[in-house]
C-alpha positions in Angstrom: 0.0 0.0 0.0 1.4 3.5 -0.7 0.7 6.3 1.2 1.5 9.8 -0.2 0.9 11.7 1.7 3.8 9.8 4.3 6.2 9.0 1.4 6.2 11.9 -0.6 3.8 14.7 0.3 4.9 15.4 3.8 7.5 18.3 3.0 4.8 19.7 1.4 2.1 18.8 3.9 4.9 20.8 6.7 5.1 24.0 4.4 1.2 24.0 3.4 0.0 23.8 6.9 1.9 26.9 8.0 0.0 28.4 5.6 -3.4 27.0 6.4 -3.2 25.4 2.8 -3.2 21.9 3.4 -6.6 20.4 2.1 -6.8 17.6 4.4 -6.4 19.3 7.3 -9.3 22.0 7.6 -10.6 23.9 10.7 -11.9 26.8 12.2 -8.5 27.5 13.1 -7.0 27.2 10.2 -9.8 29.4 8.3 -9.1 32.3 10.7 -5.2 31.1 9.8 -5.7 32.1 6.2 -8.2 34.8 6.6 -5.5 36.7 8.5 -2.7 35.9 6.4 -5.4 37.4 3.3 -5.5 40.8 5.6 -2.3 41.0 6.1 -1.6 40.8 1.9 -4.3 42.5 0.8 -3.8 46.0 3.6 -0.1 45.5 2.0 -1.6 46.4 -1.1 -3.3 49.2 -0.1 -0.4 50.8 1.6 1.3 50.9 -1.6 -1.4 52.4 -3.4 -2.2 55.1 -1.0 1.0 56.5 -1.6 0.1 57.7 -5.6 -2.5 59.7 -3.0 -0.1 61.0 -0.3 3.0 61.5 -2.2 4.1 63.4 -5.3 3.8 61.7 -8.4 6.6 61.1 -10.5 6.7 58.6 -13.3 9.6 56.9 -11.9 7.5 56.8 -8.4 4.5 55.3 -10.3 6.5 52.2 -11.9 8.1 51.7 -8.4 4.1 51.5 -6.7 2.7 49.3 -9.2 5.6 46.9 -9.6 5.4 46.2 -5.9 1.3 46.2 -5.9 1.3 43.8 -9.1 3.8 41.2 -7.2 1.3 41.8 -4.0 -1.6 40.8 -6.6 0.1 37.8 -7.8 0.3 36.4 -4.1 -3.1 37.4 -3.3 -4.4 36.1 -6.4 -2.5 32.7 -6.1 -3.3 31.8 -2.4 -7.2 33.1 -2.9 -7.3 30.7 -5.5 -5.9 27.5 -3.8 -8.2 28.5 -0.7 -11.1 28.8 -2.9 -10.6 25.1 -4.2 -9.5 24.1 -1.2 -12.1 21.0 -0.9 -12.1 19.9 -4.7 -8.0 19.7 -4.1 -8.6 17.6 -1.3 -11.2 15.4 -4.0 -8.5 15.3 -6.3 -5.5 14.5 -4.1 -7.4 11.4 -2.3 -8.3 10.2 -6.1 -4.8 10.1 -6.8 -4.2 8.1 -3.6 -7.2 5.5 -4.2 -5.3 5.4 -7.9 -1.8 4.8 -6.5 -3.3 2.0 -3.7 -4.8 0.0 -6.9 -1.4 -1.1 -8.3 -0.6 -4.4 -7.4 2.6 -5.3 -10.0 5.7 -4.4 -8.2 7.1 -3.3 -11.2 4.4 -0.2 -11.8 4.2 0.1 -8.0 8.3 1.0 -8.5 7.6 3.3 -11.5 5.2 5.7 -8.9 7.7 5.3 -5.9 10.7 6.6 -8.7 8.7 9.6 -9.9 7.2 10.1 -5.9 11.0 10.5 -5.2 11.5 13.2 -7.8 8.6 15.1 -7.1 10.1 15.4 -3.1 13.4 16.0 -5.3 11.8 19.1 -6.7 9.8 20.3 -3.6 13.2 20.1 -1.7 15.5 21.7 -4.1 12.7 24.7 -4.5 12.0 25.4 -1.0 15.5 25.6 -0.4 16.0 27.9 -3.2 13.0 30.0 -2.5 13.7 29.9 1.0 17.4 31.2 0.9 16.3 34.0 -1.3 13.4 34.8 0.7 16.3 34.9 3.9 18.9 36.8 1.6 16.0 39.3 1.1 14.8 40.0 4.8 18.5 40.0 5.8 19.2 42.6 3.3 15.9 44.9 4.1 17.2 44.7 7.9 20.8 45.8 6.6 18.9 48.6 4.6 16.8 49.9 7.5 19.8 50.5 10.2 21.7 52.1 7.5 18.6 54.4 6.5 18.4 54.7 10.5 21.9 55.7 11.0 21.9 58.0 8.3 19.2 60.1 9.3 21.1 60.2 12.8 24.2 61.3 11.6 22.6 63.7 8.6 19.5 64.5 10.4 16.9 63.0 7.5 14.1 60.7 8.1 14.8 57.2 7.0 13.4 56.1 3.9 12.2 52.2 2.6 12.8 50.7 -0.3 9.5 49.7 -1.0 7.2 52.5 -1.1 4.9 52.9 2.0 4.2 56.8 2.3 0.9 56.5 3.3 -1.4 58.1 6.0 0.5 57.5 8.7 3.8 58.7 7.9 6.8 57.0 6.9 9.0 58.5 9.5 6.7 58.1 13.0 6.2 54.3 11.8 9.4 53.1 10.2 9.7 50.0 12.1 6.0 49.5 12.0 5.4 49.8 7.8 8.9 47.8 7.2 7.8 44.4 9.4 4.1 45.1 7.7 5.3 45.0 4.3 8.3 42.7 4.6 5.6 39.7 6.9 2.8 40.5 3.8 6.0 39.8 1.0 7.5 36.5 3.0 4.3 35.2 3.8 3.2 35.3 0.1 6.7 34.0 -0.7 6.0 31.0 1.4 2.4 30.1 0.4 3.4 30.5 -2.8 6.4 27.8 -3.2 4.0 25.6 -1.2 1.3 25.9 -3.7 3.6 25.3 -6.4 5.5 22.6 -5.2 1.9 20.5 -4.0 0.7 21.0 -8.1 4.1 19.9 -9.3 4.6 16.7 -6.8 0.4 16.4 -7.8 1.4 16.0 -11.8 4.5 14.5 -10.9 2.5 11.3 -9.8 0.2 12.1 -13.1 3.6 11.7 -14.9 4.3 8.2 -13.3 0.7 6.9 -14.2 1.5 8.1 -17.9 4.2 5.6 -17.5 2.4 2.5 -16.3 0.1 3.3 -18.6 3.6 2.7 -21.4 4.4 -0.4 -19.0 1.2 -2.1 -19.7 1.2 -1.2 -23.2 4.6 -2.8 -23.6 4.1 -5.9 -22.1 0.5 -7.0 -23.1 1.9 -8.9 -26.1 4.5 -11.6 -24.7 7.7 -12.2 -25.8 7.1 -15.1 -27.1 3.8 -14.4 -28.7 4.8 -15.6 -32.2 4.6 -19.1 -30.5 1.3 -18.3 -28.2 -1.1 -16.4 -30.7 -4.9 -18.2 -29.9 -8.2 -17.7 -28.8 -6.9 -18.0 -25.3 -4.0 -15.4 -25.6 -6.4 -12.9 -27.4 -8.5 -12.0 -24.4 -5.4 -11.8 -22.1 -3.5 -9.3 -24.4 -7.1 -7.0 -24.7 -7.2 -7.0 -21.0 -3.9 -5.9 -20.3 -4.5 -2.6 -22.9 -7.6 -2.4 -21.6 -6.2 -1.7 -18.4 -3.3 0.7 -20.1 -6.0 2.5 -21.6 -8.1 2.6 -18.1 -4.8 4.3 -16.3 -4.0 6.5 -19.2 -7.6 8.1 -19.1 -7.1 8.5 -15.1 -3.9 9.8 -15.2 -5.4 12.5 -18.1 -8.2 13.2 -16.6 -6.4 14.1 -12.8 -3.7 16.6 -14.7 -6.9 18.0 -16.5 -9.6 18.8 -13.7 -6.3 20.5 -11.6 -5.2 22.8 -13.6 -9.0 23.4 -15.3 -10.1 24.8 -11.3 -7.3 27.0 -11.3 -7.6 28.5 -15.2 -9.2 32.0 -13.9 -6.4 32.3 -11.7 -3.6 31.8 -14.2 -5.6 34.1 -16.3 -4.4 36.6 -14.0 -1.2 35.4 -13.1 -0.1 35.0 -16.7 -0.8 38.8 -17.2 0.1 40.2 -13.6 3.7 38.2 -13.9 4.1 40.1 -17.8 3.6 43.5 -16.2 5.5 42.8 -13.1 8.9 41.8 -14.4 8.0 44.5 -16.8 7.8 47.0 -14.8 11.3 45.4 -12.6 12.7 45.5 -15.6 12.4 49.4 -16.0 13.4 49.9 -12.4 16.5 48.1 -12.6 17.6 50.0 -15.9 16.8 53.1 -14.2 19.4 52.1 -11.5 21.7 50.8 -14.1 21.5 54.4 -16.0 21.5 56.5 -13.2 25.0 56.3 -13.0 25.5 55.8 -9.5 24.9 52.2 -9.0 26.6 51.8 -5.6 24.3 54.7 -4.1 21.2 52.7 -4.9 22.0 48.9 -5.0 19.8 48.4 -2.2 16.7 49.9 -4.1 17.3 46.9 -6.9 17.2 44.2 -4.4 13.4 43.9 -4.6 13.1 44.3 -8.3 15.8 41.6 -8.3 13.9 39.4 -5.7 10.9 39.6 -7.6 12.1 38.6 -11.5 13.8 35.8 -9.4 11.0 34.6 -7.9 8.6 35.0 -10.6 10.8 33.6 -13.7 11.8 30.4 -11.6 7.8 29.8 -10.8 7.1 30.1 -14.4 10.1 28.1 -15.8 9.2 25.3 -13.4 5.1 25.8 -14.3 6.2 25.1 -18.1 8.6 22.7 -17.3 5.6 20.3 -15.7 3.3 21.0 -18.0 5.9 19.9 -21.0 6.6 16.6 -18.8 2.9 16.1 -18.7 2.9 16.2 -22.6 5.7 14.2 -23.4 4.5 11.6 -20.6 1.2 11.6 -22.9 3.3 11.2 -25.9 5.6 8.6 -25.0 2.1 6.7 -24.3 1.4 6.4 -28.0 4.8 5.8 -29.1 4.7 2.9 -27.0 1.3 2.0 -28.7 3.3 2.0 -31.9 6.1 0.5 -30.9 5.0 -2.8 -30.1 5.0 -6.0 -32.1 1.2 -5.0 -33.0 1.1 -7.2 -36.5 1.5 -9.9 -35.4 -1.4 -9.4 -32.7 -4.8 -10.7 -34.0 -7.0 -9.1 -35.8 -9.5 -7.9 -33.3 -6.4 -6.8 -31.2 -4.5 -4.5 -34.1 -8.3 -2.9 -34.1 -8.3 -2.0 -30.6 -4.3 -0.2 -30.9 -5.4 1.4 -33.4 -8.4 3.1 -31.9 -5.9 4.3 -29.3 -3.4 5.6 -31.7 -6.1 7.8 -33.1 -6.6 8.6 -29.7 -3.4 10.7 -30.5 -5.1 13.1 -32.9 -6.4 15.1 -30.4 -3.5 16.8 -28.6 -3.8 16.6 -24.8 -1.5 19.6 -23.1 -2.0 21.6 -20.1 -3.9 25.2 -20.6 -2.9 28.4 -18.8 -5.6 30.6 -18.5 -7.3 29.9 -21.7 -4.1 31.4 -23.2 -1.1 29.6 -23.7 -0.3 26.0 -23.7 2.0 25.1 -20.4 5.1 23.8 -22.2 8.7 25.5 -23.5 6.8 27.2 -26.0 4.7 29.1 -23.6 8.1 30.0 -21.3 10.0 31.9 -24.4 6.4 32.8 -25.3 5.9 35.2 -22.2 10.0 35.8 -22.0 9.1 37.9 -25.3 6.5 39.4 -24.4 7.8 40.6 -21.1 10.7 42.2 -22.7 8.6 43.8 -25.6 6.5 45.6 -23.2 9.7 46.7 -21.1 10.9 48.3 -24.2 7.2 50.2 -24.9 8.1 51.1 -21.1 11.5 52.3 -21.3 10.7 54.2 -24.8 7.9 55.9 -23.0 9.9 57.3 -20.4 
């Protein structure tokens, strides 16, 4: 018996539990958890826009607001999302289990266990990744805010953020105050957001390893020595065991599809937020770059940095699934033709074939309604980030 969430969903069981994300754990604790941690993201937001209403406006000052409000949206949108489907998740994670507990060859039960390892493979290497950047940045905002405090000792001026938070109260009676606000609102989403992304990509991960079995079966329903064992009794034998290829293959589809298909609003938004976001990055780092005194404001490109980071390693990753998922579906098929199918009988090279037309309509992942998730889709979005950073730029 197999039991994910044990084997191989347990890092991200730790990491989606501290954000009141993991759907088999639900309470009225852990609503008021992720009601809070909403607040805390979405007043974020609104401190950053009230400054356009307290502050002089600037373009420079604009790009800075609404790169850091659009990052803010991405976090909001991405953990309102996973909370709204927080119960047909848990549907979907507890079919993949019942699916997993069916195997009974050793050999498929192997070909699950090999891709549940690389799924916890991923989730490690990515929350180590997005964890050490996330440290890297709230080590550096601390280093920022002494100096910006020790510098208005020594030169008498009020100490200034990096990330815009002018707002009603006044940046200089609140310092402290707006910097843990804004920094708690940015690691918070940080950390929901890795554990959302590493639970969908150990999810198709296992989707992956069921495309597999589904080529295992395929492979060994004719013998090897069928040329000596074609009869009436070897027939049914061979029709069951591609029956049964075809059963997993159609589970494993329609799992990746009904995932991804409850979160297609939100990667509607995400798809577009993420464009305008490193967009708008983009122009404040070449701002710095250009301004000719790169030393005097390195500390105002750490979040522009942090933020392309964080957003192009989501996507790559995101594409990088959903082009496993297709070439998983793909290699199905090959198998399909691969296999000593003439020499099958009759009624059996009737049934391959029906699968291999199977093959005519193209099964992928969807983001959004937009793009298809896949390489493609990555240098896709890489082009038209930079195109609308040059309309940016030129504009300025």
């Amino acid at each position: 018996m197999i039991c994910l969430e044990a084997q191989y969903f347990n890092l991200n069981r730790i990491i989606l539990q501290y954000t009141a994300l993991w759907p088999l754990q639900q309470s009225k604790l852990v609503t008021f958890q992720s009601t809070l941690i909403l607040i805390i993201l979405i007043t974020a937001i609104m401190c950053q826009i009230t400054t356009l209403i307290m502050s002089k406006v600037s373009p420079k000052f604009v790009v800075n607001v609404f790169a850091r409000a659009f990052f803010l949206m991405l976090l909001v949108v991405h953990y309102s999302a996973f909370r709204i489907n927080i119960k047909s998740i848990k549907n979907l994670l507890q079919q993949l289990h019942h699916a997993c507990n069916k195997l009974t060859d050793k050999n498929e039960i192997a070909i699950i266990q090999q891709y549940g390892w690389e799924a916890k493979r991923y989730t490690a290497v990515l929350v180590v990744t997005f964890f050490g950047e996330g440290s890297a940045f709230f080590l550096s905002q601390i280093a920022v805010a002494f100096y910006e405090v020790n510098l208005s000792i020594n030169r008498t001026r009020p100490p200034r953020l990096q990330i815009a938070t002018e707002n009603i109260l006044g940046e200089h009676n609140f310092f402290q105050l707006i910097l843990l606000h804004i920094d708690t609102a940015i690691i918070l989403g940080e950390i929901s957001w890795i554990a959302m992304g590493t639970f969908m990509i150990a999810y198709l991960q296992h989707t992956c390893g069921m495309f597999k079995i589904a080529c295992y079966r395929i492979e060994n329903a004719i013998g090897i020595n069928i040329s000596k064992d074609i009869n009436q009794k070897r027939g049914p034998s061979i029709s069951e065991k591609i029956i049964c290829a075809v059963n997993i293959h159609r589970e494993a589809m329609r799992l990746s599809e009904h995932l991804i298909s409850m979160f297609d609003p939100m990667y509607f938004c995400l798809t577009v937020f993420a464009v305008i976001t490193v967009s708008l990055n983009f122009s404040q780092i070449s701002d710095i770059v250009t301004s000719g005194d790169i030393r005097k404001n390195i500390s105002e490109a750490i979040i522009p940095i942090a933020s392309i980071l964080i957003i192009i390693l989501y996507a790559f990753f995101a594409n990088l699934i959903g082009q496993n998922v297709i070439d998983h579906n793909n290699e199905v098929y090959d198998s399909a033709y691969s296999i000593s199918w003439y020499m099958c009988p009759l009624h059996i090279q009737k049934l391959i074939l029906f699968l291999l037309e199977r093959k005519t309509k193209e099964f992928h992942l969807t983001c959004g309604g937009l793009f298809i998730a896949s390489f493609e889709c990555l240098a896709t979005l890489a082009k038209a980030t930079m195109s609308y950073f040059a309309f940016i730029y030129s504009t300025r």
